[in-house]
C-alpha positions in Angstrom: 22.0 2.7 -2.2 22.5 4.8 -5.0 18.7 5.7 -5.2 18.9 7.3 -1.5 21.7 9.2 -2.0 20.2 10.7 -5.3 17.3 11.1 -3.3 19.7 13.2 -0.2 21.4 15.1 -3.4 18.0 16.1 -4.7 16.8 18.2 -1.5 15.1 15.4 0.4 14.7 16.0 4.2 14.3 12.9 4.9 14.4 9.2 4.2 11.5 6.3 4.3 13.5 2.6 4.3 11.6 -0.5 4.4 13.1 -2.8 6.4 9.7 -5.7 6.8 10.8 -8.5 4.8 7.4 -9.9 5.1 5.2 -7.7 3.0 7.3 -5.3 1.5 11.0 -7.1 0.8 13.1 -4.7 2.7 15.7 -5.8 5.7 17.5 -4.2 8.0 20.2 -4.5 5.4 18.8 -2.1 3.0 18.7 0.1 6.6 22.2 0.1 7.4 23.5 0.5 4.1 21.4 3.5 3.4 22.6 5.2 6.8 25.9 4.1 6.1 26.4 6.9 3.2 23.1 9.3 4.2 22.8 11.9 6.9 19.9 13.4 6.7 16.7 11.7 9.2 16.6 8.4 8.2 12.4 6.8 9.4 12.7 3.1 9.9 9.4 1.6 8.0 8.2 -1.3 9.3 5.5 -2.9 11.8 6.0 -2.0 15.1 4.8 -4.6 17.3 7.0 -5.4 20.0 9.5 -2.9 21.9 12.2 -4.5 21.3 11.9 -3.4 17.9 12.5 0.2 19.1 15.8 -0.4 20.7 16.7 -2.1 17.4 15.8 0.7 15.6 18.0 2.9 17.3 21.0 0.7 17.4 20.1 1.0 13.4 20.5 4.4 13.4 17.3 5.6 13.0 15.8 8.9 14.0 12.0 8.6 13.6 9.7 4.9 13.8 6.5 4.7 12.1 3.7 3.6 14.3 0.8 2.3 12.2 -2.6 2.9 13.8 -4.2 0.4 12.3 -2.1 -2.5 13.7 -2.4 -1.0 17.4 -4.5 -0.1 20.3 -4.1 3.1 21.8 -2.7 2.0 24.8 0.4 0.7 22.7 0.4 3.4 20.7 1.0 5.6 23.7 4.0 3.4 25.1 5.9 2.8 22.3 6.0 6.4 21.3 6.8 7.5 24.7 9.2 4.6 24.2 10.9 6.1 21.5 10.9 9.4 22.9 13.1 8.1 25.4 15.8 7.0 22.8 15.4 10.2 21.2 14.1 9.1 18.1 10.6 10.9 16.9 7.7 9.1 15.9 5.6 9.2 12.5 1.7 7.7 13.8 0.2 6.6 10.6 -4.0 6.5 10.2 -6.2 5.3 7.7 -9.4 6.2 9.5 -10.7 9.5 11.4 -11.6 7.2 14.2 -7.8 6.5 14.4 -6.8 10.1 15.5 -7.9 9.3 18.7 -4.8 7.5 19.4 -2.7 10.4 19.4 -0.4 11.3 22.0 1.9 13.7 22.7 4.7 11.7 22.3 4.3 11.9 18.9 5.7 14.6 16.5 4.3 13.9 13.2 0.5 12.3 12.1 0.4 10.9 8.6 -2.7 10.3 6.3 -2.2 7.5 4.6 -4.2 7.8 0.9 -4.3 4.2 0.3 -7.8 2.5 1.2 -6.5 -0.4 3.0 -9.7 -2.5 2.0 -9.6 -1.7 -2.1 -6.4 -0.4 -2.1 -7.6 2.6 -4.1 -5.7 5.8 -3.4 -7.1 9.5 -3.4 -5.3 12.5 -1.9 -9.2 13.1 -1.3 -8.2 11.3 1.5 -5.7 13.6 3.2 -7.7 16.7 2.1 -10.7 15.6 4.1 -8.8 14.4 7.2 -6.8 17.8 7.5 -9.1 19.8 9.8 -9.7 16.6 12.6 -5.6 16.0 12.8 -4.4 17.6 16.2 -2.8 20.9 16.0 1.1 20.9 17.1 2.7 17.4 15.1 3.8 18.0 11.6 1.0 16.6 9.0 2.1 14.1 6.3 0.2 13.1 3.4 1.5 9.7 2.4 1.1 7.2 -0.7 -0.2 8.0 -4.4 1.6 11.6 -4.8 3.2 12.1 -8.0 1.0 15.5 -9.0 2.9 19.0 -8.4 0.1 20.8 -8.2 -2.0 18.4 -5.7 1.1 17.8 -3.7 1.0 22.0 -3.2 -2.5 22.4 -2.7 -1.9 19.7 0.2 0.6 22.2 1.4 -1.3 25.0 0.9 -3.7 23.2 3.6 -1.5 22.2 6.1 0.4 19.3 5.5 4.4 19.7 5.5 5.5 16.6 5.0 4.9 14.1 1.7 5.8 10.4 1.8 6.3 9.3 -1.9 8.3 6.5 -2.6 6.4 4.5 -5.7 6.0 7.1 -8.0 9.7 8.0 -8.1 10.5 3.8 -8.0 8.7 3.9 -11.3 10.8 6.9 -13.5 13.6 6.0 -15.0 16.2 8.1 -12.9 14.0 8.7 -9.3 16.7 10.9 -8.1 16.2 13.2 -11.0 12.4 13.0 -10.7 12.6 13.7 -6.9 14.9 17.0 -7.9 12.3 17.8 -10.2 9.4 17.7 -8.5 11.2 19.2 -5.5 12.2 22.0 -7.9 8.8 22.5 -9.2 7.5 22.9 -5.8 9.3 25.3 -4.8 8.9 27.6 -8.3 4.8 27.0 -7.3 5.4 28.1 -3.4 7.3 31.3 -4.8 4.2 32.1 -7.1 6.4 31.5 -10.8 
């Protein structure tokens, strides 16, 4: 878990963890062991299908679940977030599609745009850029998947979004704690006009 706690040293405010064996080789593991030397918000990243899964989540130690739009109908949507809400946990909705918006609730404190085109898999921050002005107004906006360019990652700020989900572009540098530091660094040097 040395990777997360660089990532916690670097200025990280929070932390995405797989734990969906399935399609992505995490486990709740890889969870446990990460909250077991991180404090900072810790999202637990897997498909949410079942309620159950909340409860587990929070017995985990996590404080935000991502609920993936694409893999739910509104009505679910609505009662696992008002689900989590009730263990105190916040709740990351993730869409693909503008038609997926529409299963907002209240219940939920931050929307992400994913970039990734689930169908080609081809990513564009085009994506989150075009999606910005149909999000809802009061969650926090997240642009998620192929970020690794300073200067988009701040013009997506510079539009809305507050929160950036990049995990595969620091797997892929040598030292991703350093390159999380950097980019957080550079980020900040571009906010403060330098």
């Amino acid at each position: 878990m040395t990777i997360t706690t660089a990532y916690a040293r670097a200025g990280a405010s929070g932390l995405s963890v797989l734990t969906d064996a399935s399609f992505f080789g995490g486990s709740t593991e890889d969870f446990l062991e990460a909250r077991s030397v991180n404090q900072i918000p810790m999202l637990r990243k897997e498909f949410i299908v079942d309620p159950y899964q909340l409860t587990e989540a929070k017995a985990m130690g996590a404080d935000v679940v991502l609920l993936i739009a694409e893999c739910l109908e509104r009505n679910e949507v609505a009662d696992f977030a008002a689900q989590a809400k009730e263990l105190e946990m916040e709740v990351l909705l993730e869409i693909h599609t503008p038609e997926q918006i529409d299963k907002y609730t209240t219940d939920i404190d931050l929307i992400g745009v994913n970039n990734r085109n689930l169908k080609t898999f081809e990513v564009s921050a085009a994506h989150s850029i075009n999606l910005i002005s149909a999000l809802p107004e009061a969650p926090v906006k997240v642009a998620e998947s192929g970020l690794s360019d300073v200067a988009t990652i701040h013009q997506l700020y510079e539009i809305g979004y507050r929160g950036f989900l990049i995990g595969e572009w620091f797997m892929r540098q040598e030292d991703p704690g350093k390159a999380c530091g950097a980019l957080i660094e550079h980020l900040i040097e571009l906010r403060n006009g330098k």
